[in-house]
C-alpha angles and dihedrals in degrees: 000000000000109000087185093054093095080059094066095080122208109222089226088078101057099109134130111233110247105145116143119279092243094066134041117264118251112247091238090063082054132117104326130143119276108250112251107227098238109220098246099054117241123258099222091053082048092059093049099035082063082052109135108256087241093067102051084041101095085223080086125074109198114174123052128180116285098221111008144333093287089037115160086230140031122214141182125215094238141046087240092048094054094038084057081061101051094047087046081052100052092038087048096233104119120150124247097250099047126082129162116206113001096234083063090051145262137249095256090046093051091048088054093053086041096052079041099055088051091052101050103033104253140125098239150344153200135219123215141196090249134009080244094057093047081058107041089047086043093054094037098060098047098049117084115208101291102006118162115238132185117205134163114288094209087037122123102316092229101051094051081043081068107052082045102064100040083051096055085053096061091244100118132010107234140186124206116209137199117221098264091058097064091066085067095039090155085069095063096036123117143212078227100039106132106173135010104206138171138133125249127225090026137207127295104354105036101237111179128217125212091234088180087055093046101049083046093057091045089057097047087052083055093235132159092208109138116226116233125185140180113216096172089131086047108049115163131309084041104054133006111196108185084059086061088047103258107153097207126029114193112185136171110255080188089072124048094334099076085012100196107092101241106081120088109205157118144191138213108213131192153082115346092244095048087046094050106085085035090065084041085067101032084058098048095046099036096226092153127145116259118259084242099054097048088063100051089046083058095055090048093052093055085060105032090100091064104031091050094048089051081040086063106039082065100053087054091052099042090048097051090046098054097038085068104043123098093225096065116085096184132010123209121189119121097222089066120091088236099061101108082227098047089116095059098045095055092052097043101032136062093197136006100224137221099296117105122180122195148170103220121191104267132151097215140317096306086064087044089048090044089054104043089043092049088052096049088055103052090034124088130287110282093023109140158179095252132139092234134093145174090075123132086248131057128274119184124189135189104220098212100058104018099058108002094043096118084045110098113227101263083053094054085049100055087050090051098238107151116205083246103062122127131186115193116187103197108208113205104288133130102295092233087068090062083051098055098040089051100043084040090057086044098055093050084052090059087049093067 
């Protein structure tokens, strides 16, 4: 990885923002340097300032795909019509139906971080091929070379992976921190602290972070450190971090956000002059979400109200299931009194989601086994042992096999992750379904 590389700037990008107010800008019209008129006047300003009127007015659509609808390039059938597109480009007006080259982003791609940046209350986003992606570009733009960085210590395990291994390479200076500490976050920032990031609620147990507490004491260190955070367990209407004061939200568009189990992707979302170096990077390396996904992200958007709020009727009721019964051993959901940050999320969060994680009395793997198969039986059609979640059915992991498999035992115990830990995601079926499934893994539990 090449932390320098946002600094190597495509001329394409050079373009004062001036989009209209109604819609969010596109990244290319973002943060660039004003031209400086030169004394003798350009020829090729020459050439488009002699445009006809009717190909700078947006009535005109003047590029079209040069193969078919998804096509990798746009073209025009004359030099004035593609130099129109060019100057639409660098005055970031371009119509929703025009593109250029597909790493710098289609029409369908713009409409879906458009329909993003509404939802979550930014100025602007942008989709990626993976929620990781969206993160490592994410990461990688706003550290400089060794910047220092302080993330979650109990966050995603992939994501931490990352800043690792960039950090054993020397590339960035990091600071892992347990969950109290971020309730002191001064004492771990930096003159060279570049990012605060961590995701709430995490994975798997759900821990929450007060984002609004931990802004503020980024701004009483007087530090520039932007705060990045990952929601994907808290998609709107849940959580809404900009409100809290986070600078960057990265969420998962695979989980509740397209809802239907069969998108990869992911978004950075924020203000135009933070996203800028972000798209920089986006454009060199091509990580852009693909033209099929968007749309299905589309369609999930126009139902996430619904599915979220039946997401999170189940949570209640499994939680409140499981927090009675003999065979649980711990209970984590954020939205039970006995959740260590239930505080916080009341206060942060207007609904504590689908996802369920337990320790459930088990001897060993064979009990566990015995449990998650047992569920998947009695449970609906297409209910399954898979390490995703915010889908309209069930999903139901056991931590320990399903996402720390390649982890040795003493690794898995640094980490905290106990043989008996279970993550169900609840999809958006009759509760008493969830009932049955669960009592039903309990009792094969009891026959061995």
């Amino acid at each position: 990885m090449s932390l320098d590389a946002r600094e190597q700037k495509d001329p394409v990008f050079e373009i004062p923002p001036q989009a209209p107010q109604s819609l969010p800008a596109p990244l290319h019209a973002l943060q660039a340097p004003q031209r400086v008129e030169p004394e003798r006047r350009d020829p090729l300003r020459e050439f488009v300032m002699e445009l006809p009127a009717c190909l700078i007015d947006l009535n005109t659509r003047v590029s079209q795909p040069i193969a078919a609808t998804s096509a990798t390039t746009h073209g025009t059938r004359t030099l004035a019509e593609y130099a129109a597109l060019k100057e639409r480009e660098w005055r970031g007006t371009l119509r929703s139906d025009e593109a250029e080259y597909v790493r710098y982003g289609t029409p369908i791609m713009r409409q879906t971080e458009g329909a993003l940046a509404r939802l979550f209350g930014g100025e602007t986003a942008l989709v990626f091929r993976s929620g990781m992606a969206a993160i490592e570009k994410t990461l990688e733009a706003v550290l400089d070379e060794g910047g220092h960085i302080i993330v979650f210590a109990q966050g995603y395990r992939q994501t931490n992976a990352l800043v690792e291994r960039w950090a054993r390479r020397g590339l960035i200076e990091l600071s892992s921190v347990p969950i109290d500490g971020f309730k002191e976050i001064g004492r771990h920032i930096k003159a060279n602290t570049k990012a605060v990031f961590f995701e709430t609620p995490s994975n798997p147990f759900l821990r929450v972070i007060d984002v609004r507490s931990v802004k503020n004491q980024i701004e009483a260190a007087g530090s520039n450190a932007l705060l990045i955070v990952d929601d994907t367990f808290a998609p709107p209407p849940n959580q809404n971090s900009f409100e809290c004061g986070a600078d960057i939200v990265v969420p998962s568009l695979t989980k509740y956000l397209s809802g239907n189990n069969q998108v990869l992707g992911g978004a950075a979302i924020g203000a135009q002059r933070v996203l800028q170096p972000i798209f920089q990077l986006r454009s060199q390396c091509g990580n852009i979400s693909h033209d099929v996904d968007c749309a299905q992200v589309l369609e999930g958007l126009a139902t996430l109200d619904d599915r979220v709020r039946r997401a999170n009727l189940n949570g209640e009721h499994v939680a409140n299931m499981l927090a009675r019964h003999p065979r649980v051993r711990e209970l984590f959901y954020p939205g039970h009194t006995s959740h260590p940050d239930y505080d916080i999320a009341i206060a942060q969060m207007s609904g504590f989601g689908g996802v369920v994680s337990f320790r459930i009395d088990a001897r060993d793997l064979f009990d566990v086994a015995a449990f998650t198969d047992a569920f998947v039986e009695a449970a609906p059609p297409g209910t399954f042992i898979a390490p995703s979640f915010g889908g309209d059915l069930p999903l139901i992991s056991a931590v320990t096999v399903v996402s720390h498999f390649q982890q040795s035992e003493a690794e898995r115990s640094t980490r905290g992750i106990p043989l008996d830990l279970i993550r169900l995601s609840c999809g958006t079926v009759p509760p008493q379904v969830l009932t049955d499934a669960l009592q039903a893994g309990f009792e094969a539990m009891e026959l061995l």
